[in-house]
C-alpha positions in Angstrom: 56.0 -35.8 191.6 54.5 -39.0 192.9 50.9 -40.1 192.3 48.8 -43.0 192.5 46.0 -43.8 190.3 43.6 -47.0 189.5 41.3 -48.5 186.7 37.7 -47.4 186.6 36.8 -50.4 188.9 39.7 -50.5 191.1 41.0 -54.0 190.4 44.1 -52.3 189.2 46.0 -49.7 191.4 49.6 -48.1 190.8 51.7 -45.6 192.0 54.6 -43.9 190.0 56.8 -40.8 190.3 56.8 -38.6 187.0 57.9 -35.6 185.9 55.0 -33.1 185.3 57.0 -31.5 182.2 56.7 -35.5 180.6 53.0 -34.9 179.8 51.9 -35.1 176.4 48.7 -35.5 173.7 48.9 -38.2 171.3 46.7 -37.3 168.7 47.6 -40.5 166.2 44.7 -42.4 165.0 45.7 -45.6 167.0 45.3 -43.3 170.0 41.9 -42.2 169.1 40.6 -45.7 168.2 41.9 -47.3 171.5 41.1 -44.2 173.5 38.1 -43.7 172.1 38.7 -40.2 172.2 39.7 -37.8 170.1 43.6 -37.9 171.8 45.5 -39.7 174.5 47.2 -38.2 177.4 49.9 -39.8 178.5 53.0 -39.1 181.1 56.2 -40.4 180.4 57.3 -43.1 183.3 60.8 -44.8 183.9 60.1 -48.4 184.9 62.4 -48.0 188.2 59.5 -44.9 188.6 56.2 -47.6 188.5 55.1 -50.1 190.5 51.6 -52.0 189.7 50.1 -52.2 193.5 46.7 -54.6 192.9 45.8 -56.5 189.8 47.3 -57.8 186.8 46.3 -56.2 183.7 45.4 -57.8 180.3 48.1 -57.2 177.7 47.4 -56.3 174.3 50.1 -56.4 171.5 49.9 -54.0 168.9 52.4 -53.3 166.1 52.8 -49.3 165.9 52.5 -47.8 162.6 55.5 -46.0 161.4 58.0 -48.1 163.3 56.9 -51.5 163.1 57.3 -51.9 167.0 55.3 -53.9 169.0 53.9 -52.0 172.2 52.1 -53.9 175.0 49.1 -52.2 176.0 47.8 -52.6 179.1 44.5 -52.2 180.3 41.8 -53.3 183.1 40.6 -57.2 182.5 37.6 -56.2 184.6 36.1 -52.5 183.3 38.8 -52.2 180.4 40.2 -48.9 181.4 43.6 -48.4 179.9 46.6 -48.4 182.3 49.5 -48.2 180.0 51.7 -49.1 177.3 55.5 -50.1 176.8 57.8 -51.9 174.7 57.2 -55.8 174.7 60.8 -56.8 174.3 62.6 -54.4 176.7 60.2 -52.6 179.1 62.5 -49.2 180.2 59.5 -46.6 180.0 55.9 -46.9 180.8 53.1 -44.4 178.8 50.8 -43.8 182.0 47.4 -42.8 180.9 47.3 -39.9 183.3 43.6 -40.2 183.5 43.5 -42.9 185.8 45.8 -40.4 187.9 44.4 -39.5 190.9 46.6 -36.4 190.4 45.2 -36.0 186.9 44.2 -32.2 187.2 47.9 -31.5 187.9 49.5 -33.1 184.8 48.4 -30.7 182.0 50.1 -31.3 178.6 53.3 -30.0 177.8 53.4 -31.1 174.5 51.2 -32.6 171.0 52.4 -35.1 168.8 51.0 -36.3 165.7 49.4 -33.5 165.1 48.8 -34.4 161.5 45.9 -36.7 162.6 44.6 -34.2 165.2 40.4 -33.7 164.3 39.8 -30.4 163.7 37.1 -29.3 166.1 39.3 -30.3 169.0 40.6 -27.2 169.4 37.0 -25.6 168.6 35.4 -26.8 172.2 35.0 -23.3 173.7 32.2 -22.2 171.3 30.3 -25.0 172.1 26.9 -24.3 175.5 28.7 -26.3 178.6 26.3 -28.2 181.0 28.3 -28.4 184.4 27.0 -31.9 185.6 24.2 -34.0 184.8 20.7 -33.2 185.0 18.6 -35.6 187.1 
């Protein structure tokens, strides 16, 4: 499937082809933190499959948790928004944060991982009044 997606302020734009059946929730507590959400949702890209269009995003370097690895994050120098992560040494497969997708509502998750550090009103969201947009 091919899509195209941007930062929040546009100085970063992409386009990629993924497989719909790639999607995933990260619930890991790195993911939250940098997130700043309760999960991540992310799409599995090949690097043959992405190609950065405008921009060149700020890298990060963080050392995962169980495996030691180091994973360049990279996000929006400008607004911040993360764009994606990979492997410093050997870049193969790109984590695309399918919310900057402009395609987003057709990548639903196919899959949780670290489920362990999943909070547990996430899956509690329905009981909760909705509010449909903002008031003025």
């Amino acid at each position: 499937m091919h899509i195209d997606g941007a930062c929040h302020c546009g100085y970063i734009t992409y386009e990629a082809e993924v497989d719909p059946a790639a999607v995933g929730i990260c619930h890991c507590t790195d993911c939250q933190v940098m997130s700043g959400s309760a999960f991540r949702i992310t799409v599995r890209v090949p690097a043959e499959n992405f190609k950065l269009l405008t921009g060149k995003p700020k890298i990060y370097v963080k050392t995962t948790a169980d495996s030691g690895n180091p994973r360049a994050q990279g996000f929006c120098p400008e607004c911040g928004s993360p764009i994606y992560a990979t492997s410093v040494s050997n870049p193969q497969v790109y984590g695309l944060r399918v919310a900057t997708a402009r395609q987003r509502a057709l990548l639903p998750p196919k899959r949780q991982g670290w489920c362990r550090s999943a909070l547990d009103w996430v899956t509690k969201l329905d009981a909760l009044p909705r509010v449909e947009k903002q008031a003025p």
